[in-house]
PQR file of N, CA, C, O and H, with PARSE charges and radii, in Angstrom:
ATOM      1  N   UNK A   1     -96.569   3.592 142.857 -0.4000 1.5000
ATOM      2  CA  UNK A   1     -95.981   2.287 142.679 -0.0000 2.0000
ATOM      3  C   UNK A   1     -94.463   2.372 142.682  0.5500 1.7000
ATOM      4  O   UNK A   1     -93.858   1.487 143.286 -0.5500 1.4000
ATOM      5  N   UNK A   2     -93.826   3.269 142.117 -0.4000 1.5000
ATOM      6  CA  UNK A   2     -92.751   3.377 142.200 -0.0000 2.0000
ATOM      7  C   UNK A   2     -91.710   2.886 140.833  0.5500 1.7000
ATOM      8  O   UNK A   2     -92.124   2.410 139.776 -0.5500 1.4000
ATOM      9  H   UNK A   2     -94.318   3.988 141.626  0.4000 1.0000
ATOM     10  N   UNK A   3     -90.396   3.128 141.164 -0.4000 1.5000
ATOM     11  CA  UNK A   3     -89.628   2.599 140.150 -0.0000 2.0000
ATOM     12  C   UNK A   3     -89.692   1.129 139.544  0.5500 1.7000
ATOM     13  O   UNK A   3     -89.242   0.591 140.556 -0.5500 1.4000
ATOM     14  H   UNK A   3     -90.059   3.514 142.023  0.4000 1.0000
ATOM     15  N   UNK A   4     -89.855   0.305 138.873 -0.4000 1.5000
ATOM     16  CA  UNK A   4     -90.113  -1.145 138.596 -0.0000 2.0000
ATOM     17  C   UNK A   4     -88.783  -1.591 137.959  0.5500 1.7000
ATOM     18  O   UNK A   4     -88.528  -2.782 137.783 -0.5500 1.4000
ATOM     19  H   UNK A   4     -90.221   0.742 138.051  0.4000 1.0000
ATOM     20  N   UNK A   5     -87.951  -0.604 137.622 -0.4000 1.5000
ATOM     21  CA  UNK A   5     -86.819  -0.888 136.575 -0.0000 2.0000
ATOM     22  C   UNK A   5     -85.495   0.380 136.871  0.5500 1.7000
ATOM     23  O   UNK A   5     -85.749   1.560 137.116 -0.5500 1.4000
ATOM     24  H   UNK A   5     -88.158   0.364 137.764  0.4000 1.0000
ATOM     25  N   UNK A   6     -84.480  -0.042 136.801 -0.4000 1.5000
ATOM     26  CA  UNK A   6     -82.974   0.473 137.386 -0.0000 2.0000
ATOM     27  C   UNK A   6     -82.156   0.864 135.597  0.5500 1.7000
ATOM     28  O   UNK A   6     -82.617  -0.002 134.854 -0.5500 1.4000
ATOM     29  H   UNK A   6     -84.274  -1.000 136.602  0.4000 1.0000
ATOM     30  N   UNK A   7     -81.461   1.538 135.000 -0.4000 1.5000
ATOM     31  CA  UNK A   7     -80.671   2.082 134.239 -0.0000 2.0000
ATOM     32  C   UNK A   7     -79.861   1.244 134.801  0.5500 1.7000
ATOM     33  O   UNK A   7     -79.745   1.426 136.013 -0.5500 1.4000
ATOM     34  H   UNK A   7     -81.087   2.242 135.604  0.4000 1.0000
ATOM     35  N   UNK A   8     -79.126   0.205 134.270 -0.4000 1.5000
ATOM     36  CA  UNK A   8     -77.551  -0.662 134.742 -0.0000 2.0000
ATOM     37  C   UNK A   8     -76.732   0.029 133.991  0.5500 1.7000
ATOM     38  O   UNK A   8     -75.829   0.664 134.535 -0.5500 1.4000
ATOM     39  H   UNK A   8     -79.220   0.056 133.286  0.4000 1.0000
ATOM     40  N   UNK A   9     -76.883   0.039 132.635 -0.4000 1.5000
ATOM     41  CA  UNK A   9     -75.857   0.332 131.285 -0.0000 2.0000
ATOM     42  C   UNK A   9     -76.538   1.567 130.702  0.5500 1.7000
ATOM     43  O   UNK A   9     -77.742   1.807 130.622 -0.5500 1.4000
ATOM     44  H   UNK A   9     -77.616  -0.477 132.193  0.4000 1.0000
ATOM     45  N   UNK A  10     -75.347   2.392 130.260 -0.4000 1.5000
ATOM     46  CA  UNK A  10     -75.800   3.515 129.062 -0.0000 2.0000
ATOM     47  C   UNK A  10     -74.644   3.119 127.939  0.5500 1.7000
ATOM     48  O   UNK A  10     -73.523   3.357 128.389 -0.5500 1.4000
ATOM     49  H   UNK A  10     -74.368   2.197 130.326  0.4000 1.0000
ATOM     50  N   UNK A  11     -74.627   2.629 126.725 -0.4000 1.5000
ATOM     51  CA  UNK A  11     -73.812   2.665 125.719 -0.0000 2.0000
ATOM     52  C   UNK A  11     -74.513   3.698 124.727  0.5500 1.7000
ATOM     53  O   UNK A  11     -75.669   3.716 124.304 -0.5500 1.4000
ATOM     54  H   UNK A  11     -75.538   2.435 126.360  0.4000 1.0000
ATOM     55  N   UNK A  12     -73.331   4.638 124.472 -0.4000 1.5000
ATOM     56  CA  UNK A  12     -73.383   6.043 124.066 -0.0000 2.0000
ATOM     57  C   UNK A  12     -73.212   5.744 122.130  0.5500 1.7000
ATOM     58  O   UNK A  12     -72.347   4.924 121.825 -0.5500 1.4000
ATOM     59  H   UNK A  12     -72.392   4.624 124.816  0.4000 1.0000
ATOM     60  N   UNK A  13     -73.960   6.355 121.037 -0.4000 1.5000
ATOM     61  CA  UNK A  13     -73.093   5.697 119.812 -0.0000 2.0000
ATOM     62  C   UNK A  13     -73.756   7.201 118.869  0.5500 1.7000
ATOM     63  O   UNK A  13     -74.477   8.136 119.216 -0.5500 1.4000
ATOM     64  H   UNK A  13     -74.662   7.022 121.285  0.4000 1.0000
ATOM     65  N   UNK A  14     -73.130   6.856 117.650 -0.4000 1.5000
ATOM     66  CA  UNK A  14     -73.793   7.707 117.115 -0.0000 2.0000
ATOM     67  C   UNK A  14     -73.615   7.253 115.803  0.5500 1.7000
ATOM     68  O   UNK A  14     -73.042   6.219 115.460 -0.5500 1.4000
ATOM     69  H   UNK A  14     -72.544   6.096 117.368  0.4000 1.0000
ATOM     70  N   UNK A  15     -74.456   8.596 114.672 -0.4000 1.5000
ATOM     71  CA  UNK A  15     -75.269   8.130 113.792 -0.0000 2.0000
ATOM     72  C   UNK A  15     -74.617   8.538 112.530  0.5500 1.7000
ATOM     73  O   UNK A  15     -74.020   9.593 112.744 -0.5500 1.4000
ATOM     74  H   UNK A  15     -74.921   9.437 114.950  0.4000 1.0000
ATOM     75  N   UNK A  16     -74.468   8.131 111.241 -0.4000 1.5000
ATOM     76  CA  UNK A  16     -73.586   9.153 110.258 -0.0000 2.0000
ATOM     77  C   UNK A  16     -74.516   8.547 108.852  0.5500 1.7000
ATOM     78  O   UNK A  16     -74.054   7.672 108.120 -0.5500 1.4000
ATOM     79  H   UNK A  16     -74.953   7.274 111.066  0.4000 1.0000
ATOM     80  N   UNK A  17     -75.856   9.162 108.639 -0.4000 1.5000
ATOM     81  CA  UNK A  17     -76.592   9.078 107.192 -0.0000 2.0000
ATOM     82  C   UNK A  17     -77.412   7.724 108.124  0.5500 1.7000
ATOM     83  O   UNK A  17     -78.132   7.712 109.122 -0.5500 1.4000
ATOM     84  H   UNK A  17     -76.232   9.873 109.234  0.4000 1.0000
ATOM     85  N   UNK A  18     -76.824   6.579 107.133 -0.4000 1.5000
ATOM     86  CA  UNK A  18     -76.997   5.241 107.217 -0.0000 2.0000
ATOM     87  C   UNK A  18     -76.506   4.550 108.192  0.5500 1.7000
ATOM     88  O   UNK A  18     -77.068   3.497 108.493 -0.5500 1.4000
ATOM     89  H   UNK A  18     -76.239   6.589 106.321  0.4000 1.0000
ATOM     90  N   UNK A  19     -75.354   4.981 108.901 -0.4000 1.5000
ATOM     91  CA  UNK A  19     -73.860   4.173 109.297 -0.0000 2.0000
ATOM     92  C   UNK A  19     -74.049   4.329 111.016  0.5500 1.7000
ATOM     93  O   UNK A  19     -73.973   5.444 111.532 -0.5500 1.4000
ATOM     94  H   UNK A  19     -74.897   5.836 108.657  0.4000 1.0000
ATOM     95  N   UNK A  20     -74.287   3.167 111.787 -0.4000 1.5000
ATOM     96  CA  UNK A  20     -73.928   3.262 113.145 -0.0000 2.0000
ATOM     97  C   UNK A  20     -73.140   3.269 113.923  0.5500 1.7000
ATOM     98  O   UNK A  20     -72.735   2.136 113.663 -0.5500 1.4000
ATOM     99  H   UNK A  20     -74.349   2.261 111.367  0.4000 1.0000
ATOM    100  N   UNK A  21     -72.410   3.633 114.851 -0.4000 1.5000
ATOM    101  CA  UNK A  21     -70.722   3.996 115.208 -0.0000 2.0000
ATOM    102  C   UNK A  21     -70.883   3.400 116.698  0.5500 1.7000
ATOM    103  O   UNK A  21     -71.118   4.440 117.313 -0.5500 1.4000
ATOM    104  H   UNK A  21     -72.739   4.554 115.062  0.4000 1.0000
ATOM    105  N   UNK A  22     -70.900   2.437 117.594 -0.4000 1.5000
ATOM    106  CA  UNK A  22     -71.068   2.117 118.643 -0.0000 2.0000
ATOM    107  C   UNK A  22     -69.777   2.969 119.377  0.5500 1.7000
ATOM    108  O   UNK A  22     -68.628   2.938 118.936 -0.5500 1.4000
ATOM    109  H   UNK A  22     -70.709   1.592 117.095  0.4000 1.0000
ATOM    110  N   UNK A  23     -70.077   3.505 120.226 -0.4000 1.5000
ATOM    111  CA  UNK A  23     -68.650   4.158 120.975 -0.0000 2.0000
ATOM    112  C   UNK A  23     -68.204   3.616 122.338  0.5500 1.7000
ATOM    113  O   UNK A  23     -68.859   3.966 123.320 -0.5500 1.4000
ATOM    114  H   UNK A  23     -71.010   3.529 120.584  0.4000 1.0000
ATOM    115  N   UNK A  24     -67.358   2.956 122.466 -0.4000 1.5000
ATOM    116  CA  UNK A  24     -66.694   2.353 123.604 -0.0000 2.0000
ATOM    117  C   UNK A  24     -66.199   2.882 124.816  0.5500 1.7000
ATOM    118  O   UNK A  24     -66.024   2.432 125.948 -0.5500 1.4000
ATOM    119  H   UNK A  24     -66.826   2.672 121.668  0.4000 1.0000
ATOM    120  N   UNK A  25     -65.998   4.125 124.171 -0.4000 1.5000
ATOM    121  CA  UNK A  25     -65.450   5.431 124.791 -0.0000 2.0000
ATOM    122  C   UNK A  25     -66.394   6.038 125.611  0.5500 1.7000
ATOM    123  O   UNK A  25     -65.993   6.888 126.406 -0.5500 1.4000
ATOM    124  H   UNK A  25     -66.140   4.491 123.251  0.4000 1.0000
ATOM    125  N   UNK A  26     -67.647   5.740 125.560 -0.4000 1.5000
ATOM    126  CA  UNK A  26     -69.075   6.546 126.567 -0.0000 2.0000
ATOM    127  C   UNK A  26     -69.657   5.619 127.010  0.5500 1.7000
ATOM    128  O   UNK A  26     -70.739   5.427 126.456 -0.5500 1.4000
ATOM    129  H   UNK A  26     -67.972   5.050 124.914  0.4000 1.0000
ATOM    130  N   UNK A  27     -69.358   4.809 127.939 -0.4000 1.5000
ATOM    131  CA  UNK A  27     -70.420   3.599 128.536 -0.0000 2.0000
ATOM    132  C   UNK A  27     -70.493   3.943 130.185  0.5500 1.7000
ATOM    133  O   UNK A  27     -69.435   3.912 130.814 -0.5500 1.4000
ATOM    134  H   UNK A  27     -68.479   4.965 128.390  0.4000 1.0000
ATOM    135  N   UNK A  28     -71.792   4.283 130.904 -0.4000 1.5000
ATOM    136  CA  UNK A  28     -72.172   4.816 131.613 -0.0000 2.0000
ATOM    137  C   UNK A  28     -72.742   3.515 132.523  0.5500 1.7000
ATOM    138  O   UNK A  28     -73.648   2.822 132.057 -0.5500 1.4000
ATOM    139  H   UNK A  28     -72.652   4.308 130.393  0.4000 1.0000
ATOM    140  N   UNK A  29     -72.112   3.196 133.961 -0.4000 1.5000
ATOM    141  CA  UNK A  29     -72.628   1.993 134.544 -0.0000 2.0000
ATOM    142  C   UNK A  29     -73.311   2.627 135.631  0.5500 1.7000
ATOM    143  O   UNK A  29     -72.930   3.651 136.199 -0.5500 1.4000
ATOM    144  H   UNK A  29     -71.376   3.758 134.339  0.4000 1.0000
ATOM    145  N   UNK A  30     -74.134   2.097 135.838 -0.4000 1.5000
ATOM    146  CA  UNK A  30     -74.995   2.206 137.050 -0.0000 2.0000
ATOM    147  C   UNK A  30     -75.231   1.532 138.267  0.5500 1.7000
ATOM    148  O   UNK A  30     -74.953   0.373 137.958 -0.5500 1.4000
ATOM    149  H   UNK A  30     -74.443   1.265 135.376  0.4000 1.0000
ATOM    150  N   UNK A  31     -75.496   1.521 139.207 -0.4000 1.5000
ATOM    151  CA  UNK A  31     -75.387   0.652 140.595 -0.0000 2.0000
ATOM    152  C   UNK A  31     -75.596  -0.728 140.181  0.5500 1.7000
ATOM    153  O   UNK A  31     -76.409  -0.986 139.293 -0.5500 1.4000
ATOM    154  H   UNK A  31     -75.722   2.462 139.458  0.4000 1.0000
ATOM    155  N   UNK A  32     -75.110  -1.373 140.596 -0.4000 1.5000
ATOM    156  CA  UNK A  32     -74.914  -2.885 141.197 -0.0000 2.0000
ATOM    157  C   UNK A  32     -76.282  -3.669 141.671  0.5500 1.7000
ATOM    158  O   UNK A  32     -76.778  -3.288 142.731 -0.5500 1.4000
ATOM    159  H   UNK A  32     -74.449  -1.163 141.317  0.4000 1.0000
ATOM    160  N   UNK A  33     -76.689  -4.348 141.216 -0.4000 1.5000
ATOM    161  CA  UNK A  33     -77.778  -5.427 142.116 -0.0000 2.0000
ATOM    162  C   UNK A  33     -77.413  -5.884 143.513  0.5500 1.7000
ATOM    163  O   UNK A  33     -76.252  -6.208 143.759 -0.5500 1.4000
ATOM    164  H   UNK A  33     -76.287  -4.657 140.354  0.4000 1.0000
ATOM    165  N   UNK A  34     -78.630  -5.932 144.697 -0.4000 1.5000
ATOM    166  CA  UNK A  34     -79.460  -5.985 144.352 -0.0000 2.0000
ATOM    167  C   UNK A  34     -80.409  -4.274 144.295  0.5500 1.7000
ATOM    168  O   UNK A  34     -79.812  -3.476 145.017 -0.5500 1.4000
ATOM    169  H   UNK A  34     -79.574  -5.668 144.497  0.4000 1.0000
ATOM    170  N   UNK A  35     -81.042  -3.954 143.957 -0.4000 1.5000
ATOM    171  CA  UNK A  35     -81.443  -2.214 143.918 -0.0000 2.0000
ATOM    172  C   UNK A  35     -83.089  -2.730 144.482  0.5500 1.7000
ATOM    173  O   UNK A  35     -83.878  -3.641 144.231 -0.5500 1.4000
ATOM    174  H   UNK A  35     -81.527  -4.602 143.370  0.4000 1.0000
ATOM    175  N   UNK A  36     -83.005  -1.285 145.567 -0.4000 1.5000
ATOM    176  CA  UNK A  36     -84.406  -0.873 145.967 -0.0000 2.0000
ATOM    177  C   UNK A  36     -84.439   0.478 145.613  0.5500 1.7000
ATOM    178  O   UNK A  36     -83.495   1.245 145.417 -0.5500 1.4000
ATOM    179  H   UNK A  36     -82.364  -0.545 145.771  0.4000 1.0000
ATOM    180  N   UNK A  37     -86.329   0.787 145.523 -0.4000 1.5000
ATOM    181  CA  UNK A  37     -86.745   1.675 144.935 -0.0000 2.0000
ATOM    182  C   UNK A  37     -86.097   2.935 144.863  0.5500 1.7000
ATOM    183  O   UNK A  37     -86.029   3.648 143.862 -0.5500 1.4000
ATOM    184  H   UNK A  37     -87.095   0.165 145.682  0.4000 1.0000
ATOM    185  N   UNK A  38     -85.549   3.200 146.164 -0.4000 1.5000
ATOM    186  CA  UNK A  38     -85.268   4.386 146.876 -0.0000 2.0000
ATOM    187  C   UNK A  38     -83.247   5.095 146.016  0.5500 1.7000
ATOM    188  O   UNK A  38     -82.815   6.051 145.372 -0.5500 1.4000
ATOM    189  H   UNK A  38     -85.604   2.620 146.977  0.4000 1.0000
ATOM    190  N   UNK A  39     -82.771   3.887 146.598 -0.4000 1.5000
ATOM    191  CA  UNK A  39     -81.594   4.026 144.987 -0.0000 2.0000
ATOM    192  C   UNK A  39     -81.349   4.181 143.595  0.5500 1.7000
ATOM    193  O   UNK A  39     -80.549   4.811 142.903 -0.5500 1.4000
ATOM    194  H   UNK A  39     -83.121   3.110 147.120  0.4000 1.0000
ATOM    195  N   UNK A  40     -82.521   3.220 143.367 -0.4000 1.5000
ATOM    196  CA  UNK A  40     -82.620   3.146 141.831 -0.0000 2.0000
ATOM    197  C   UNK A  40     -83.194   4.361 141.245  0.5500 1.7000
ATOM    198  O   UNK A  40     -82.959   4.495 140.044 -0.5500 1.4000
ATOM    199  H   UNK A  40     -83.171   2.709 143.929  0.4000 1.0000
ATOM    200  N   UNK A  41     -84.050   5.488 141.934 -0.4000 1.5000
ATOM    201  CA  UNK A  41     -84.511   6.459 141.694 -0.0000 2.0000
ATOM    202  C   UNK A  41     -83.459   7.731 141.495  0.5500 1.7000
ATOM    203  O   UNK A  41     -83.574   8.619 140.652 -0.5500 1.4000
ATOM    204  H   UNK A  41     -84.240   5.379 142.910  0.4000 1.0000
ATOM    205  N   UNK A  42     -82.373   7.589 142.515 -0.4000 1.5000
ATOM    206  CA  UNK A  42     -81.130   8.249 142.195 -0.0000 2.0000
ATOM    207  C   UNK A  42     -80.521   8.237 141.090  0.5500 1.7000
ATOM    208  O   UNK A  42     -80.330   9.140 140.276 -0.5500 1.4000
ATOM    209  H   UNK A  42     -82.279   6.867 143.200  0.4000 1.0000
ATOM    210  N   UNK A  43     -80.095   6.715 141.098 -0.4000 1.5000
ATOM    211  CA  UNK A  43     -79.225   6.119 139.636 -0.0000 2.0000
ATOM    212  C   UNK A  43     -79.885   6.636 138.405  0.5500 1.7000
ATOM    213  O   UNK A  43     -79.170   7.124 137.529 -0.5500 1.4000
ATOM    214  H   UNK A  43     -80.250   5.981 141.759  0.4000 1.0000
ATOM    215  N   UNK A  44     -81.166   6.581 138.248 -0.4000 1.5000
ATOM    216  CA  UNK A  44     -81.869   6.512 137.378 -0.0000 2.0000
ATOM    217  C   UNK A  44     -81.988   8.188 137.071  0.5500 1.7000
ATOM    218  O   UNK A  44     -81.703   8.517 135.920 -0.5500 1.4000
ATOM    219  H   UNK A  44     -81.747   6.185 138.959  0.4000 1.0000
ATOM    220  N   UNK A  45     -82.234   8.855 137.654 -0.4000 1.5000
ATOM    221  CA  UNK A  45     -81.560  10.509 137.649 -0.0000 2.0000
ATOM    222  C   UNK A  45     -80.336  10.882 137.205  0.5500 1.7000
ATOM    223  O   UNK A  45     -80.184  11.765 136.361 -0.5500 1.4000
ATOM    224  H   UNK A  45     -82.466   8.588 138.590  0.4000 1.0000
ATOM    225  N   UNK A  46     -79.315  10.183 137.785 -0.4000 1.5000
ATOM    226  CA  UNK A  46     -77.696  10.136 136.960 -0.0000 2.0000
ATOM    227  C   UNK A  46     -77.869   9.936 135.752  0.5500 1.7000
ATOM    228  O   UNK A  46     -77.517  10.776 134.924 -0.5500 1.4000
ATOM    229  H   UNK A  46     -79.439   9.466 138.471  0.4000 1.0000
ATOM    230  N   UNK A  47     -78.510   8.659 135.372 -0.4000 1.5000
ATOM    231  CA  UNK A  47     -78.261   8.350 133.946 -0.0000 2.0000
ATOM    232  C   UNK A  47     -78.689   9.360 133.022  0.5500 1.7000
ATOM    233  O   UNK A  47     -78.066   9.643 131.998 -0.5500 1.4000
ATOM    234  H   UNK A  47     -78.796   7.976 136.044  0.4000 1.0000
ATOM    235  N   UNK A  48     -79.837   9.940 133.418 -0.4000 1.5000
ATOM    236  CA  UNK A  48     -80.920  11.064 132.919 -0.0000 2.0000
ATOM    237  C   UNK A  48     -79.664  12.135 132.842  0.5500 1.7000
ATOM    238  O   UNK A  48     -79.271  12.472 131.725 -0.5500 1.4000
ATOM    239  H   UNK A  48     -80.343   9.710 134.250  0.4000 1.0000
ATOM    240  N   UNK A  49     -79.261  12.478 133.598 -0.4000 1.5000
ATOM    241  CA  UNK A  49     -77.850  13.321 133.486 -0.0000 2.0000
ATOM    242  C   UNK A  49     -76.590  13.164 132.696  0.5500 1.7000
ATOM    243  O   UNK A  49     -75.616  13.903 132.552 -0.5500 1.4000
ATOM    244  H   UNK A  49     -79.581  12.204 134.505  0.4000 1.0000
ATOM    245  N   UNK A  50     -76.804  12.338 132.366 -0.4000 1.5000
ATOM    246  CA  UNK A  50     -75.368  11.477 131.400 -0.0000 2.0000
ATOM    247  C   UNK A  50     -75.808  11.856 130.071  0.5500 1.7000
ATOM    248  O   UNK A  50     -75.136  12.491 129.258 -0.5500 1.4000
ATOM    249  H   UNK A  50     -77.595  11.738 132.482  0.4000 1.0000
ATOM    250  N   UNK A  51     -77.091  11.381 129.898 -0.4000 1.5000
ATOM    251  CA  UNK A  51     -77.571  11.503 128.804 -0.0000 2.0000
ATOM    252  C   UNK A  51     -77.784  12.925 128.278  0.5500 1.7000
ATOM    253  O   UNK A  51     -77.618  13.168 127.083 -0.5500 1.4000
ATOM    254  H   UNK A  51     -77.637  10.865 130.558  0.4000 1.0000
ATOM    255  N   UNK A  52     -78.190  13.975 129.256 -0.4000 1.5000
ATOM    256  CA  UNK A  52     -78.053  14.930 128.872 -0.0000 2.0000
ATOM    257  C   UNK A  52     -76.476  15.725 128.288  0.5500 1.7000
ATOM    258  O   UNK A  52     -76.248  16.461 127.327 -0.5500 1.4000
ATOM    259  H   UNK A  52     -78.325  13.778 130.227  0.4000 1.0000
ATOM    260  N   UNK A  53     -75.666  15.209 129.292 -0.4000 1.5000
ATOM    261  CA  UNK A  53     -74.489  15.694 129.112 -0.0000 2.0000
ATOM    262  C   UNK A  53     -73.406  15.316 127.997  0.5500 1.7000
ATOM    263  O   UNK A  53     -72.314  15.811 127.721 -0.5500 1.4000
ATOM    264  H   UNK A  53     -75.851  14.611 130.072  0.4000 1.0000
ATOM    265  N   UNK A  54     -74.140  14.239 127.460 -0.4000 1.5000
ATOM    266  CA  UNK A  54     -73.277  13.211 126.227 -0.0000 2.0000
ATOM    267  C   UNK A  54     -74.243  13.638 124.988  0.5500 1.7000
ATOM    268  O   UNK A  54     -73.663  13.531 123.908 -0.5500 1.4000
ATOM    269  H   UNK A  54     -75.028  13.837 127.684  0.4000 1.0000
ATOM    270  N   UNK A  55     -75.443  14.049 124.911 -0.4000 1.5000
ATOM    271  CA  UNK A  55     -76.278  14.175 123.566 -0.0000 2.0000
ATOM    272  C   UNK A  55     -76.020  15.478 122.867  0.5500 1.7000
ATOM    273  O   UNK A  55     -76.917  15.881 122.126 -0.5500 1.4000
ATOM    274  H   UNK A  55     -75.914  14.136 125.789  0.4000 1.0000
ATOM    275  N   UNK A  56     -75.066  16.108 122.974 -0.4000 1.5000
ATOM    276  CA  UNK A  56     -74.394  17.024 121.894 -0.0000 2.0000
ATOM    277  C   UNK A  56     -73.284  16.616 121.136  0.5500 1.7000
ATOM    278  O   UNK A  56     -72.986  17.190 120.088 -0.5500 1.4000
ATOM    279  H   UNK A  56     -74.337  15.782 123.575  0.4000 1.0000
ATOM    280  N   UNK A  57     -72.460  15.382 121.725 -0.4000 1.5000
ATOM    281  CA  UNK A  57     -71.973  14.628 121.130 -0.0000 2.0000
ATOM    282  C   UNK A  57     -72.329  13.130 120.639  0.5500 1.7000
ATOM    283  O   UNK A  57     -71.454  12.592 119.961 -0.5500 1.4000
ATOM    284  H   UNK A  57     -72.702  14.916 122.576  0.4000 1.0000
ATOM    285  N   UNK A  58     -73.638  12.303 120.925 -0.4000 1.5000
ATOM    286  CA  UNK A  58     -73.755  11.616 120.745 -0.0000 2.0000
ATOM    287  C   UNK A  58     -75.415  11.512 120.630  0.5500 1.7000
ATOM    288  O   UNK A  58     -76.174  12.080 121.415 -0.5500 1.4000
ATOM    289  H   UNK A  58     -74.350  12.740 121.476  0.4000 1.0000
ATOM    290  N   UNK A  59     -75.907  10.549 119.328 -0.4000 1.5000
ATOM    291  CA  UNK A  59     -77.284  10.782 118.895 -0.0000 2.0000
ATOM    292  C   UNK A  59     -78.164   9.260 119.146  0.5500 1.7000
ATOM    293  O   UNK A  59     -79.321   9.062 118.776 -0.5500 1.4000
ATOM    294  H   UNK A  59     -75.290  10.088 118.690  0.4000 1.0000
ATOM    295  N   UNK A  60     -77.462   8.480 119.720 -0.4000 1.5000
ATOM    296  CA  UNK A  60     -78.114   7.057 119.915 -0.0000 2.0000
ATOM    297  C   UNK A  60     -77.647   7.030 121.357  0.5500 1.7000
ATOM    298  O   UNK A  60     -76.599   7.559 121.726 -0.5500 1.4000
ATOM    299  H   UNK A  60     -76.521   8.641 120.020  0.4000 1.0000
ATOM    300  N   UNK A  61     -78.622   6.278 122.277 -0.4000 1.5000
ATOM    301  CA  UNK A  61     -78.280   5.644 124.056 -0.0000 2.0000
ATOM    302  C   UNK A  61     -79.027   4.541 123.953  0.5500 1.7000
ATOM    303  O   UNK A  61     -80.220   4.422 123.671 -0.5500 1.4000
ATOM    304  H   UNK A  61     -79.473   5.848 121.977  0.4000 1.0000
ATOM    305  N   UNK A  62     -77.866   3.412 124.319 -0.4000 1.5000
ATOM    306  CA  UNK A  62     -78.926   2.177 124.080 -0.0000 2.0000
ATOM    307  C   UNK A  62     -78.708   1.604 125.345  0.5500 1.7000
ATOM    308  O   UNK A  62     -77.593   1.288 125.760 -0.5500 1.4000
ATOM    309  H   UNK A  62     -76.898   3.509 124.548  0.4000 1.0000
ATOM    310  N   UNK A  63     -80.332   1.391 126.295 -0.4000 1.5000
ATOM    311  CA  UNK A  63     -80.258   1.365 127.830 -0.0000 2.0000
ATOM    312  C   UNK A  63     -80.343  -0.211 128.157  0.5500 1.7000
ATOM    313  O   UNK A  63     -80.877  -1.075 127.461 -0.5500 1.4000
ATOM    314  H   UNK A  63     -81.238   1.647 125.958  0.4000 1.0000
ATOM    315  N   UNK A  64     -79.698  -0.367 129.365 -0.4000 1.5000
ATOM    316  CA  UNK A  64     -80.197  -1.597 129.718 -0.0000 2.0000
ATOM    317  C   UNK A  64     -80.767  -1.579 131.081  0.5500 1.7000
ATOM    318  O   UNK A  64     -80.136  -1.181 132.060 -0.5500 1.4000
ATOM    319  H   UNK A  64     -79.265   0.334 129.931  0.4000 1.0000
ATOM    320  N   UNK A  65     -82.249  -2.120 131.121 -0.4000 1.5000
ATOM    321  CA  UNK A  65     -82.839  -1.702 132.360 -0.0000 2.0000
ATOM    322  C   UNK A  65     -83.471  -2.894 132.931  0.5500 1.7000
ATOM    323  O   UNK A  65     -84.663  -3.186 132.833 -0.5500 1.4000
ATOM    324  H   UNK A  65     -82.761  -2.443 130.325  0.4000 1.0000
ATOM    325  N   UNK A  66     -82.625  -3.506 133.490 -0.4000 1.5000
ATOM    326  CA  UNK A  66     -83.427  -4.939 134.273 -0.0000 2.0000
ATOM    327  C   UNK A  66     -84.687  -4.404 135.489  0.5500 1.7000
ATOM    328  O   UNK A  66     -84.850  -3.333 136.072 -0.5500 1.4000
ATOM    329  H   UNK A  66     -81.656  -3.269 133.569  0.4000 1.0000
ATOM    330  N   UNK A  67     -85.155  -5.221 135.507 -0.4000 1.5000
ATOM    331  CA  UNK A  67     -86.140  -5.323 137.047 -0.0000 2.0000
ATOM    332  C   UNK A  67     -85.580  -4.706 137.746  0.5500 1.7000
ATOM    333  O   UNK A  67     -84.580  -4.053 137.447 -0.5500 1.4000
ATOM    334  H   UNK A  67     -85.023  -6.091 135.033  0.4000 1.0000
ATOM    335  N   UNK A  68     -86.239  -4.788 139.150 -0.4000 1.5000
ATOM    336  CA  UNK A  68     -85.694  -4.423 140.578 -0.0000 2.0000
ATOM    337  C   UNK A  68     -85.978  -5.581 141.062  0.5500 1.7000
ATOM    338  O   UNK A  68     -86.310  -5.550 142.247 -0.5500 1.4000
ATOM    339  H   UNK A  68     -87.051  -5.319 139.393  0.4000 1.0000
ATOM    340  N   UNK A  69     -85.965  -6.692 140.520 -0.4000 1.5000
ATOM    341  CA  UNK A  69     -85.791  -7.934 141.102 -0.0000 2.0000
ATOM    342  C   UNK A  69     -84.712  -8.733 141.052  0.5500 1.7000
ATOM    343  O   UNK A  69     -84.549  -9.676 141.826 -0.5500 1.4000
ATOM    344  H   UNK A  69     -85.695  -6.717 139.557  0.4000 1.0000
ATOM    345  N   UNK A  70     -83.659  -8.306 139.853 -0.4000 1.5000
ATOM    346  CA  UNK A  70     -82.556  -8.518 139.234 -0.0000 2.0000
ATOM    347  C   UNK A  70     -82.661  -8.703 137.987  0.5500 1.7000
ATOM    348  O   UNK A  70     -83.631  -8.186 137.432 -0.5500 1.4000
ATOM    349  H   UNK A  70     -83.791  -7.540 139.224  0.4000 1.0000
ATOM    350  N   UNK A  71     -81.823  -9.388 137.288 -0.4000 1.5000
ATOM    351  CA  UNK A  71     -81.292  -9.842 135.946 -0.0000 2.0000
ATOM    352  C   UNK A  71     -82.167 -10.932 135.493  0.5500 1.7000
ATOM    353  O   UNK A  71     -81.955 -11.486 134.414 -0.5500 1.4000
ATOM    354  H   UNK A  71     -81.035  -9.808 137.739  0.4000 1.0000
TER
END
């Protein structure tokens, strides 16, 4: 079936006990609408990569993943 959903946004934040720290400083954008399968499968690999590369410094990723139909 394929991809159904695209990574647009990665906002990067992290965590201290209780206390949430949104970080402004790590926001990870992803391709542009409109997305077919074949791109979004890329993008969606990047982000997977971001995330890896930001989670020694950062313990929350809060995604935003519209359709592949749009917004």
């Amino acid at each position: 079936m394929g991809v159904l959903r695209w990574i647009s946004i990665i906002d990067a934040a992290t965590t201290r006990g209780r206390l949430f720290e949104a970080r402004v400083d790590c926001i990870w954008d992803g391709i542009d609408p409109p997305v077919d399968v074949q791109p979004s499968e890329k993008n969606n690999l990047a982000a997977i990569q971001f995330i890896r590369a930001e989670r020694a410094r950062h313990d929350v990723f809060i995604l935003t993943a519209p359709r592949l139909s749009g917004w």
